[in-house]
C-alpha positions as CSV (number, residue, x, y, z in Angstrom):
1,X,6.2,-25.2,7.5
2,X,7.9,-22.0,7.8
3,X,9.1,-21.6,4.4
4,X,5.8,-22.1,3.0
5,X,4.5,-19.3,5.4
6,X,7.1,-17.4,4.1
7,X,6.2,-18.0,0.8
8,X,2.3,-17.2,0.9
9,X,3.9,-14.0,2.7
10,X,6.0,-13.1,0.0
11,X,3.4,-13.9,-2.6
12,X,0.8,-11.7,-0.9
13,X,2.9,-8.8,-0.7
14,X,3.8,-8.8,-4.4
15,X,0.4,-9.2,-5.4
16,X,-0.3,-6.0,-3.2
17,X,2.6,-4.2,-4.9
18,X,0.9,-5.1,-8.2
19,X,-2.2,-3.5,-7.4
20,X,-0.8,-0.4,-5.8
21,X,1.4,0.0,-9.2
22,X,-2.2,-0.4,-11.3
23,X,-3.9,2.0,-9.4
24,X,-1.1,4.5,-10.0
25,X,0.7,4.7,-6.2
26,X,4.3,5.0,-8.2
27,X,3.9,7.9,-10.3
28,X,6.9,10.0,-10.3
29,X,3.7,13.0,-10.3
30,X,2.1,12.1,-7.6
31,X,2.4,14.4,-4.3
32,X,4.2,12.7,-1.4
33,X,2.8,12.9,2.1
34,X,1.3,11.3,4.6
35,X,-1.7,10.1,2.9
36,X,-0.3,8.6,-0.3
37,X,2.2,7.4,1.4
38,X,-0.1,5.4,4.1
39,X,-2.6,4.6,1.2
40,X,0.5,3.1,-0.7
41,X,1.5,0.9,2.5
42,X,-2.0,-0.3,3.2
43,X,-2.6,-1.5,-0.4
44,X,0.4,-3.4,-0.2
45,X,-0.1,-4.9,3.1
46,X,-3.8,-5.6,2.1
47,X,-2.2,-7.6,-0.8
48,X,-5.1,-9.4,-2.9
49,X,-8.0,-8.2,-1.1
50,X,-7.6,-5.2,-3.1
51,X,-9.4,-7.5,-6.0
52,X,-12.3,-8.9,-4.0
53,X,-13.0,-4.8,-3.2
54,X,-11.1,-3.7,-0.6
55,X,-10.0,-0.2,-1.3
56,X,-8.0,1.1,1.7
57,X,-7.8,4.8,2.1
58,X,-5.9,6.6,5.5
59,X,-6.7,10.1,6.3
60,X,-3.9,11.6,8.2
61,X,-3.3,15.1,9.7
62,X,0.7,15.6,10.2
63,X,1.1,18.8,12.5
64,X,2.8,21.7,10.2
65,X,6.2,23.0,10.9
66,X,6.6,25.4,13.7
67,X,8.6,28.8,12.2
C-alpha cells in the first residue's frame, strides 16, 4: 500500500513540474524572489489541478535589508 502511495505521490509531483515548466517558472530570465519562487512551489505541489483551473499565485512581502 505504501508504495503505491508513493507512486500517485511521485506522479503528482511531476505532473506539477510539467506545468510549472509550460507556464515558464524555469526561465533562466525570470527574476528570483519570493513570489516566483512561492508561485513555482505551489504549482508543483498543486500538481494536476493546475489543468482543471487552478492557477496558484502567492503574494509575499520579504522585509528589505537593514543598511
Amino acid at each position: 500500500m505504501r508504495g503505491l502511495i508513493g507512486a500517485i505521490v511521485v506522479v503528482w509531483l511531476v505532473i506539477g513540474v510539467i506545468a510549472a515548466f509550460q507556464r515558464g517558472y524555469f526561465g533562466n530570465d525570470r527574476e528570483v524572489n519570493c513570489k516566483t519562487a512561492s508561485d513555482t512551489a505551489l504549482t508543483v505541489v498543486a500538481g494536476p489541478l493546475n489543468y482543471v483551473g487552478a492557477n496558484p499565485k502567492v503574494s509575499c512581502n520579504a522585509p528589505n535589508p537593514s543598511k
